[in-house]
N, C-alpha and C positions, 0 to 999 in steps of 0.2 A: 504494500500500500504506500501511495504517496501522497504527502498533504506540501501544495505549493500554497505560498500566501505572498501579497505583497498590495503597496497602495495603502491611505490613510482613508478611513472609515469620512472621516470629513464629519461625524455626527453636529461636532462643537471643536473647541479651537487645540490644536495638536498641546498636547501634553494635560485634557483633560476632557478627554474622547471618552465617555464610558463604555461605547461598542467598541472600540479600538483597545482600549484596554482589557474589558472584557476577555476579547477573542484571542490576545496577545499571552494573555494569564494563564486560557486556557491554553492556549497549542505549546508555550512553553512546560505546562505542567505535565502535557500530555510527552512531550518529546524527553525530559525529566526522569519519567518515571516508566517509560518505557525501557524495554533490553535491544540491543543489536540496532539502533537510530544512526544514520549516516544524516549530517545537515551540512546543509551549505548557503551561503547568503551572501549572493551575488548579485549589483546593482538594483537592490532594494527589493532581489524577490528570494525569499526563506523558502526552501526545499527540504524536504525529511522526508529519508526513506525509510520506513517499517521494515528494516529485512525478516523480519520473523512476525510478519504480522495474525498469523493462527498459533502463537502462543499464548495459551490460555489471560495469562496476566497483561500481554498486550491486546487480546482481542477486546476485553472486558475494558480496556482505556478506550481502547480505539472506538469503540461503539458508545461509550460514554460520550468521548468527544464528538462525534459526530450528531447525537441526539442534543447534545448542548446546544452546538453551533447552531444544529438546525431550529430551535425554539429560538434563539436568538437572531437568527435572518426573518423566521415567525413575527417577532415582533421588531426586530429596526430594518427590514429589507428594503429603505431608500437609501442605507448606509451601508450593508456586507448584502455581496452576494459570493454564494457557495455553488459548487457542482460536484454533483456524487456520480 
C-alpha cells in the first residue's frame, strides 16, 4: 500500500489548519507506528510505502487510517480530497 500526500489543506491560515493538521497527525502516526514504512519527501509530496501492509498490526493502522481520513474529507471535502 501507498499513501502519497502533498498540498496545504488551505482550510484557514498555514500553521493553524485544523484539517491540515488533523491529517498530518494522522499519517505521521500512522507511518510511526507502523513496521517495514519506506518514506520519502520530495518537493512537497510525502510518499510511504506499507511494504508489509497485510500484517496484522499494520492492517489494523492502515484501515484505521483510512476510515479516519475518510470521515474527515466527510466533513471538510472543500479542503482534502483522498483517492482509495
Amino acid at each position: 500500500m501507498t499513501i502519497t500526500a502533498n498540498g496545504h489543506a488551505k482550510y484557514s491560515a498555514y500553521g493553524s489548519d485544523i484539517v491540515c493538521a488533523s491529517f498530518s497527525t494522522l499519517l505521521t502516526h500512522t507511518i510511526n507506528n507502523c513496521a517495514n514504512v519506506s518514506v520519502s519527501d520530495k518537493n512537497g509530496t510525502l510518499t510511504a510505502i506499507f511494504l508489509n501492509a497485510d500484517r496484522i498490526e499494520n492492517k489494523i493502522l492502515l484501515d484505521a487510517f483510512k476510515n479516519t481520513v475518510s470521515q474527515l474529507a466527510s466533513q471538510y471535502g472543500d479542503y482534502i480530497k483522498i483517492t482509495f
